[in-house]
Every structure is written in C-alpha cells, then in structure tokens.
C-alpha positions in Angstrom: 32.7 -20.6 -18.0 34.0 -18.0 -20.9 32.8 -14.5 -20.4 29.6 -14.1 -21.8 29.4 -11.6 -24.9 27.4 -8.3 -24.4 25.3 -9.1 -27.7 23.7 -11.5 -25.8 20.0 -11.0 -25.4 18.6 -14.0 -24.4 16.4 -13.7 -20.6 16.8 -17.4 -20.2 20.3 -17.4 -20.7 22.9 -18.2 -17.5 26.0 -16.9 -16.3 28.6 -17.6 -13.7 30.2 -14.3 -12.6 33.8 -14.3 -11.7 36.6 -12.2 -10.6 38.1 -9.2 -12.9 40.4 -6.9 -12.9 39.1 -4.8 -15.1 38.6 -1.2 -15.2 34.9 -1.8 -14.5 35.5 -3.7 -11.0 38.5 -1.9 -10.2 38.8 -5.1 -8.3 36.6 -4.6 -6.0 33.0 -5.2 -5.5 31.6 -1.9 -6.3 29.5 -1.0 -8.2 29.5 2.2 -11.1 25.9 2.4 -10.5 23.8 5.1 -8.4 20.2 5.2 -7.9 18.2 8.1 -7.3 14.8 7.7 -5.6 11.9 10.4 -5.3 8.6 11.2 -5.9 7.5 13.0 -8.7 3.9 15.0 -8.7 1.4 13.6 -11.1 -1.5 15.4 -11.9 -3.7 13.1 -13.5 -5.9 15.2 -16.1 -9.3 13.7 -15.3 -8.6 13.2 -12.0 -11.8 14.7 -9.5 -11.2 18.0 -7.4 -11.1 15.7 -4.3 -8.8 13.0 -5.3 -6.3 15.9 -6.2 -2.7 15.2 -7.2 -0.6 12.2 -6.1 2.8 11.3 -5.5 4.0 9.0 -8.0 7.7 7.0 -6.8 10.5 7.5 -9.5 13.7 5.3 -9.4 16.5 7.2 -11.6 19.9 4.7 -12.5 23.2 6.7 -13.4 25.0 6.8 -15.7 21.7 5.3 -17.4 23.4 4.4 -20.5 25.6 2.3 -19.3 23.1 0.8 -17.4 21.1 -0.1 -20.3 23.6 -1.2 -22.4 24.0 -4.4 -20.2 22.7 -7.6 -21.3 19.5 -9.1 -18.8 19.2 -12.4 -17.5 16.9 -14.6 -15.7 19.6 -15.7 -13.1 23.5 -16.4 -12.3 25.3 -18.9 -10.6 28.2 -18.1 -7.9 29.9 -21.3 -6.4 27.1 -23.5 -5.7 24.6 -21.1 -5.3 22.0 -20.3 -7.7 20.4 -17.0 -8.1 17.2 -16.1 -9.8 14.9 -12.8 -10.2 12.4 -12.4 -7.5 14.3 -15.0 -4.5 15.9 -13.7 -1.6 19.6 -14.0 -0.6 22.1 -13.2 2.0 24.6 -10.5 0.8 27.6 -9.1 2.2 27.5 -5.5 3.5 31.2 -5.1 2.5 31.9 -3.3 -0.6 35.3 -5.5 -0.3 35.3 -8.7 0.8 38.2 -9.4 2.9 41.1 -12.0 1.5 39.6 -14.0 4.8 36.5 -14.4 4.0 34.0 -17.1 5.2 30.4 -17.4 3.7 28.8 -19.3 6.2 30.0 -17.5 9.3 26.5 -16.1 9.4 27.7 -12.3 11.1 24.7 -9.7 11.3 27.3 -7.1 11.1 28.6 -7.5 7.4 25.8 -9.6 6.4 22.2 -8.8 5.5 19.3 -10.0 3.1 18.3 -8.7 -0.5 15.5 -9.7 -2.4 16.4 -9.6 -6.1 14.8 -7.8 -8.7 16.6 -7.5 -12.1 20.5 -9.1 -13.0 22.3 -7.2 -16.0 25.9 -8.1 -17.0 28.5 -7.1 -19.9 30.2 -10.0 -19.4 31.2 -13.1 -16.7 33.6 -10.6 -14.9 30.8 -7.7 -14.8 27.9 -8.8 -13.0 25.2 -6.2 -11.5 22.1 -7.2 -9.4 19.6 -4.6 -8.3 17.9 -5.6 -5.4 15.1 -4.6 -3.0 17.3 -4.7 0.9 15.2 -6.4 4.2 15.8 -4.7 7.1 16.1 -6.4 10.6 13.6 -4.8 13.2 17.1 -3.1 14.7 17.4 -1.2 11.3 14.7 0.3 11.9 14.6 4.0 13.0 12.5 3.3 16.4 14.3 -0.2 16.6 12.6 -3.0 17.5 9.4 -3.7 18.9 8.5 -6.0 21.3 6.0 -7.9 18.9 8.4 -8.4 16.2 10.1 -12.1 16.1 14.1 -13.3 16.2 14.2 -14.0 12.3 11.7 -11.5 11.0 12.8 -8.9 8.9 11.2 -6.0 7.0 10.7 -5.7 3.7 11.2 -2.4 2.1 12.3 -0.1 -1.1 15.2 0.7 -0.8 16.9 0.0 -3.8 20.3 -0.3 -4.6 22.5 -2.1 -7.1 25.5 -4.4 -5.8 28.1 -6.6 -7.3 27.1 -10.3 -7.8 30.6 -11.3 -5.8 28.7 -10.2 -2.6 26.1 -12.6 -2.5 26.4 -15.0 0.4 24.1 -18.0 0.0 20.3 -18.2 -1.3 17.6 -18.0 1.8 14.0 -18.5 1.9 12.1 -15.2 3.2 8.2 -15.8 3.7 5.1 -13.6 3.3 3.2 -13.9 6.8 -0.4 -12.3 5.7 -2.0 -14.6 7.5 -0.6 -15.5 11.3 -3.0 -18.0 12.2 -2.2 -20.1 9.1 1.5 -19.5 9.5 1.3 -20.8 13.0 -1.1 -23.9 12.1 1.7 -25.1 9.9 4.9 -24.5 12.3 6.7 -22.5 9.7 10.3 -22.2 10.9 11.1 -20.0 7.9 12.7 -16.1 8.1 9.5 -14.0 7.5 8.1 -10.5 6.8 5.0 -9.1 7.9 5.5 -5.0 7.8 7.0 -3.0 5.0 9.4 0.4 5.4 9.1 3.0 2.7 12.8 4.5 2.3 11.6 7.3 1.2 9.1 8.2 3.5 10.8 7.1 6.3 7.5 5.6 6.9 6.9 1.8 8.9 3.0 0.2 8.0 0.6 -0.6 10.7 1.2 -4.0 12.1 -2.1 -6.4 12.3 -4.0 -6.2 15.5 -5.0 -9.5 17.7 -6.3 -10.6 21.1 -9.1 -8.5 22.9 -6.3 -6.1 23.9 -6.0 -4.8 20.1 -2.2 -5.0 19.8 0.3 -7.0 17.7 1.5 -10.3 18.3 5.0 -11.9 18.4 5.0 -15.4 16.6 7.9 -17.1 18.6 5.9 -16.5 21.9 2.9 -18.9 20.3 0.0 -16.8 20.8 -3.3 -19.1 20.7 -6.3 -19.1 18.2 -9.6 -20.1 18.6 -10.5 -22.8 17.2 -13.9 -21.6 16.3 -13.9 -20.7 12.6 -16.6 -18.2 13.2 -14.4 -16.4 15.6 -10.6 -17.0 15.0 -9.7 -14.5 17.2 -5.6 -14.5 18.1 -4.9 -14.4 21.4 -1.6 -13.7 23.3 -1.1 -16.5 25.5 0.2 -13.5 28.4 -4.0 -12.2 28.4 -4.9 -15.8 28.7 -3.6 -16.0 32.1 -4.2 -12.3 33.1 -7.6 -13.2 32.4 -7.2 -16.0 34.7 -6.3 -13.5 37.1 -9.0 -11.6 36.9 -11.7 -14.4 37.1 -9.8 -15.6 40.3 -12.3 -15.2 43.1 -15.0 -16.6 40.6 -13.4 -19.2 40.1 -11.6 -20.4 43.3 -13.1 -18.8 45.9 -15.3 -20.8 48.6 -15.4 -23.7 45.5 -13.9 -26.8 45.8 -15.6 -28.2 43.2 -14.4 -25.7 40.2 -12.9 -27.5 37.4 -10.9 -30.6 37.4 -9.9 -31.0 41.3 -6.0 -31.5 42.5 -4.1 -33.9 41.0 -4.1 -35.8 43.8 -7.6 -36.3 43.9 -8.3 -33.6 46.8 -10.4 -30.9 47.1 -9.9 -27.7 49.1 -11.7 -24.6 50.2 -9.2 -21.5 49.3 -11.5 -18.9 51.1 -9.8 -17.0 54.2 -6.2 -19.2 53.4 -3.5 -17.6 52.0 -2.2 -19.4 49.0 0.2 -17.9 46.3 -0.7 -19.8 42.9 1.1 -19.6 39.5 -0.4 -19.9 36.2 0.8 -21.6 33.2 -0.2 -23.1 29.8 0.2 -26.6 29.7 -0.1 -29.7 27.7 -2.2 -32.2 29.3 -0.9 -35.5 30.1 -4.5 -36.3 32.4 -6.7 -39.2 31.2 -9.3 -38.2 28.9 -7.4 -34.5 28.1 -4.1 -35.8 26.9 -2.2 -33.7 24.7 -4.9 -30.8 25.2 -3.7 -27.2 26.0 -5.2 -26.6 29.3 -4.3 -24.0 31.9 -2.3 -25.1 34.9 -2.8 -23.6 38.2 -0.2 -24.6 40.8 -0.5 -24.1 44.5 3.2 -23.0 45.5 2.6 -23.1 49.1 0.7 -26.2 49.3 1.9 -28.6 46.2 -1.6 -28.6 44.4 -2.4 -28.3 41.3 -5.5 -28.1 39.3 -6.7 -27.9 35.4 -8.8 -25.6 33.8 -9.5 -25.6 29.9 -9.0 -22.7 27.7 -11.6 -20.8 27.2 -11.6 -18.2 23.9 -11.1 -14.6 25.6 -13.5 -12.9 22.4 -16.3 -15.8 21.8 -16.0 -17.8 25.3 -15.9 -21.2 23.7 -13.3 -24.0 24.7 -10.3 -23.9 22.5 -9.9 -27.2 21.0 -6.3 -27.5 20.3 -4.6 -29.9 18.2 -1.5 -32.1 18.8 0.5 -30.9 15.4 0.4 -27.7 17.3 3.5 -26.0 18.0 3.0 -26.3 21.7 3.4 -29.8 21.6 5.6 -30.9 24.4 6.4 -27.6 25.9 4.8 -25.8 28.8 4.8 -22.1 28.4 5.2 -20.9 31.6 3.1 -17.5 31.9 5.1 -16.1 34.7 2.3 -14.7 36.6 2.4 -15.3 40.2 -0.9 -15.0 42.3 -0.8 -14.0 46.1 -4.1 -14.6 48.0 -4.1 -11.9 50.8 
C-alpha cells in the first residue's frame, strides 16, 4: 500500500503500516512520544464545603505538536491482522524486535496485552497507537492472589504510546461484571474483573461470594444456587467443609441418611473408625443422572454414598444443569475425614 499522505483526515480511512527507515523510526520501534500522567486539583466553584476539592486525572503527550499534527484513523492492518480503536491485542514488550522473531510463540516475557485507544499516523511507515496496557496478576505490586484465574488479567491506566510494528495478533479480552452469568455460559475467553490505577498505585476491591465473604477463582468452578431469589456463589472448597462440619448429624448412629451405599447396604458408623473423603460429583445413579451431588467415599471400607447439594446461604437443593461446566468431571475436594 503507498504511504498514506498526512493531509488525510478521513476517521474511516485504513492504513497498513510498514517498515521505514526514516528519521522518525530510526529503525526501530520506538516511539518519539512521552506521556505524562498526574492529577491536577480542581476546585469546582459551586462545589459544597463537604464535597471539597477533587483530583481530576490529566494525561499530557510530548512534544504535543507533533502529536497533533498526525492524521487519526479508525484502524490499521499489519500482516493479517486487523486493528481497530477500542479491541484488545497482544503486543511485544520489545522496543526492537529481534531479526528472529516469531509472532505466535506466545512468551509472557516479551509479550503482553494492550487495549487500544486512539491510532494517529504521518504516513504508512509512521504508525503510533496509544493504548491502555493489561496487567497479569504477577504485575501486580502484591502479585497474585489466590482467587485470581490463569488467563485473567487487569485492566488499568496506564497509558503509553507504542509503534504499530509491535503488535502481535488481535485477542479477545472480556468484561466479567457478572460471574454467575460468565460461568452459566462456559466462557473460555481471557477476562478482567479488577482495575489498577497507575497512578495511585491503587488495586479495586474484588466482589465477595460464598457465606465466607471472600473472592472466588473462576477456573476452580465455584457453584451457584440455583434459586434466583438467592444466587449466592459458593466456592465449591466450603461445600465440603460444610460437609464436614454437619458430619456427626449426618452420619452418625444413621444408616438411613441419604441415598445408602452403592452397593445397596447400609451401615451404622457410630463407635467404628472410618476415614471418608468428600468430593463433588456428577451423578451417573438412576433417577440423579448428570446431577452434581456430593460424594462421600468410605476409604477404609469401599462404600460410598450420595448426598445432594444443598445451597450453604438459603438451604435449598441446587438444581444444576447438564450445560454446566462440570459436566463430566469430578472435582475432587481433597478433604479427608478421620473418624476417631
């Protein structure tokens, strides 16, 4: 494609960036831009005694005029990628890219992702995309917690402008604001849930689940009720601590309690010594099949015996459906009871 002209004003207009070696690039894949970012005190005039004054951010691009002197467009195209304003992409942390250099090798360490947020260009060879960077959980200054999930990132402000010849590959990046939904669906995707403000170094409150108040991790499958009225997410580690806790009520001196061994027997637990390990399972016994049921195996004697889920805020049965994500798999708890 020939170099587009700088007079060019058109937003809907596409380019194809390509190598230069022009005293711009310096034939590299920096940048001549810097962005200053602070916040600026705004005293609003009318504002009431107890609002007081606020902290308004302020993003500052040098040298400015240059900056503005570049044409803007919609999106760009690099190879057989295509690029547009708002979509995320994989970028290369390299200010060089090495003569080597493989796209799809998929390294964390050179590699990271960018949400873009403007593209300005003086010509094909000139190319400048101003992005908004995700951080992994590992970025982070306190690193990563245990709730956050192998491809979630974080999205933050911190701005910077980078040369169009480091972009990688597109990549979808979803908005989690609702986890229940997300995990209704079996979204696969790379996600964000928190937000980092650069400037004040400052992480946002994750959402709070379960009756134990604390975040959840979405590639452990935590379970929802099923009860609309309640809804409550629950990790699926205080499902069987729970268990644990209702043990002598529910085991203790009672055959009878719940759905028997799967052999058909029943046994009185009280003064034996049996060591039991609990586990969510899908079903496969007549009239529960492909229900998510807890599994209670005796490891000392070979019995086991079903119990359904019961919601650990609103006490109803969980009614759990096949298109679930724990279809198929058992997610062992690995909790390990010891009768003394």
């Amino acid at each position: 494609m020939a170099p587009i002209q700088s007079k060019m004003r058109s937003h809907n207009e596409s380019l194809t960036p390509v190598a230069s070696t022009s005293v711009l690039s310096k034939q590299t894949t920096m940048t001549p831009f810097s962005i200053g970012m602070f916040r600026q005190l705004d005293v609003h005039p009318k504002a009431s005694p107890a609002r007081g004054p606020t902290l308004t951010p302020v993003v500052t691009i040098r040298p400015e005029s240059i900056w503005n002197s570049l044409t803007k467009y919609r999106n760009f195209t690099l190879g057989d990628q295509h690029y547009a304003i708002h979509q995320y992409a994989i970028v290369s942390r390299a200010q060089q890219l090495p003569k080597e250099h493989h796209p799809l090798s998929g390294d964390e360490n050179i590699h990271c992702v960018a949400r873009i947020l403007e593209i300005r260009a003086k010509d094909a060879q000139n190319v400048y995309v101003r992005v908004y960077w995700l951080y992994r959980p590992d970025d982070l200054p306190n690193g990563r917690q245990c709730y956050h999930g192998k491809t979630e990132y974080i999205a933050t402000n911190h701005m910077e402008i980078v040369d169009a010849l480091r972009f990688i590959r597109h990549t979808p990046v979803m908005h989690v604001n609702n986890e229940v939904l997300w995990l209704q669906q079996g979204q696969l995707a790379c996600y964000w849930r928190q937000t980092y403000d650069y400037m004040l170094q400052k992480l946002s409150d994750p959402v709070l689940h379960c009756i134990c108040s604390t975040p959840v991790n979405l590639d452990e499958q935590p379970v929802h009720c099923s009860d609309a009225r309640c809804g409550l997410l629950m990790h699926r580690q205080c499902i069987t601590h729970s268990a644990h806790l209702t043990w002598d009520s529910s085991f203790q001196g009672n055959g009878n309690v719940g759905d028997g061994f799967h052999n058909g027997e029943t046994r009185d637990h009280a003064g034996s010594e049996s060591t039991w390990k609990v586990e969510l399972t899908v079903s496969e016994r007549l009239g529960h099949e492909g229900q998510l049921r807890l599994l209670w195996t005796d490891l000392q004697k070979n019995g086991m015996r079903e119990l359904d889920i019961k919601c650990l805020g609103c006490g109803q049965k969980i009614v759990w459906q096949s298109s679930s994500p724990f279809r198929n798999e058992r997610m062992a708890a690995g909790i390990v009871l010891a009768r003394t």
